[in-house]
Structure formats: structure tokens, C-alpha cells
N, C-alpha and C positions, 0 to 999 in steps of 0.2 A: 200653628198646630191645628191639625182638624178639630171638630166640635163633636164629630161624630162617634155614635155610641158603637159601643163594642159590640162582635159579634158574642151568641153564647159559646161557640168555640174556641172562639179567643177568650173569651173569661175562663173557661176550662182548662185552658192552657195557663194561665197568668196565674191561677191558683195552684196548680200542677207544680211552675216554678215557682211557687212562694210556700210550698208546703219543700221543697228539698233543702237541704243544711247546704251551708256556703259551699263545705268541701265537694261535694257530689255536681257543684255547678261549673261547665268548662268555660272558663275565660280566655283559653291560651290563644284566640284569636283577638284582642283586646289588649293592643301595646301598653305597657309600661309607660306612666308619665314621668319622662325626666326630671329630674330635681331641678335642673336648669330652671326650668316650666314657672317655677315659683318663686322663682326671683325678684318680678315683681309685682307679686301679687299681694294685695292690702286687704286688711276686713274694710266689708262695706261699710255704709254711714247708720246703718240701722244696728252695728254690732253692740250690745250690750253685757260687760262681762257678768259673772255673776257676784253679788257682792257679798260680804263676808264682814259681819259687824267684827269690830276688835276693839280693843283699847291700848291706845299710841298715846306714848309721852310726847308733844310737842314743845318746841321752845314757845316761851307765852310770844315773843317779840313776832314769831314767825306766824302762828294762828292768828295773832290781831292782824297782821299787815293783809292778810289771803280774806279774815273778813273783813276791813273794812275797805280792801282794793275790789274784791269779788261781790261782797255781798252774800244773797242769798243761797251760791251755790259754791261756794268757797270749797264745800268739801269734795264734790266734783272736780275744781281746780288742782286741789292738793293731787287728785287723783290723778288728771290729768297730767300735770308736772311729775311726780313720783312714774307712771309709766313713760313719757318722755325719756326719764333719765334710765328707765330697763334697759326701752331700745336701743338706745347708743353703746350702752355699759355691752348688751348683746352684739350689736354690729362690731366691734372694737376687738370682739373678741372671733370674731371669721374674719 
């Protein structure tokens, strides 16, 4: 990408489209992404869900084995494992 700075007609313009509502802007030369398209597309390595304190009953056998196999991030794990088992439970079901 260039480095180079905008003209101020081009900023005049760029705020022209950014002051109009979605509906008013014509996309209709702008293909439609196939659903196809995302088949196999993954979040990257930087994705972070957002997290949501709760309180989960767990079996005691199952929290001691995740901390003392895991350690310090055992709850990570658990998390890790528990979205594991989404995905599949979701693939299984397309």
C-alpha cells in the first residue's frame, strides 16, 4: 500500500461517503461472497473470545485431573476442550 497522504479532495470525498447511511451507498457492482468462500476459513491465532464469568458445577475428579495435568491454565483447557466438543457437535450436524 502506498504511504502516501491523501489528497484534500479525496478527504472531501471519504467523508462525503462516510457521512451517508448504508442504504444510500450502491454496492450493486460489488459480487456477493459465496458461502462456499467460507468453508475453510478459521479465526486467526490472535482470536480471543470474549469471556463471561459463570459458576459451573464440576465433577471434583474431573477439575483436579485438568489441574493437576494443566496447571496454571487448566481453565483455558477446560475451555479449550468444551469448544472442541461445539465444533464437532456443530460439524455433525451440516
Amino acid at each position: 500500500m502506498s504511504k502516501k497522504d491523501l489528497g484534500q479532495e479525496q478527504r472531501n470525498q471519504l467523508a462525503k461517503l462516510a457521512g451517508l447511511p448504508d442504504s444510500e451507498i450502491d454496492t450493486s457492482d460489488i459480487p456477493e461472497v459465496p458461502a462456499e468462500n467460507w468453508i475453510h476459513a478459521r479465526r486467526g491465532h490472535l482470536y480471543r473470545p470474549l469471556k463471561q464469568p459463570v459458576t459451573i458445577r464440576l465433577d471434583a475428579d474431573v477439575l483436579s485431573w485438568f489441574k493437576e495435568h494443566v496447571g496454571g491454565g487448566y481453565q483455558t483447557e477446560i475451555n479449550r476442550v468444551l469448544r472442541h466438543h461445539v465444533i464437532e457437535q456443530e460439524k455433525r450436524r451440516t
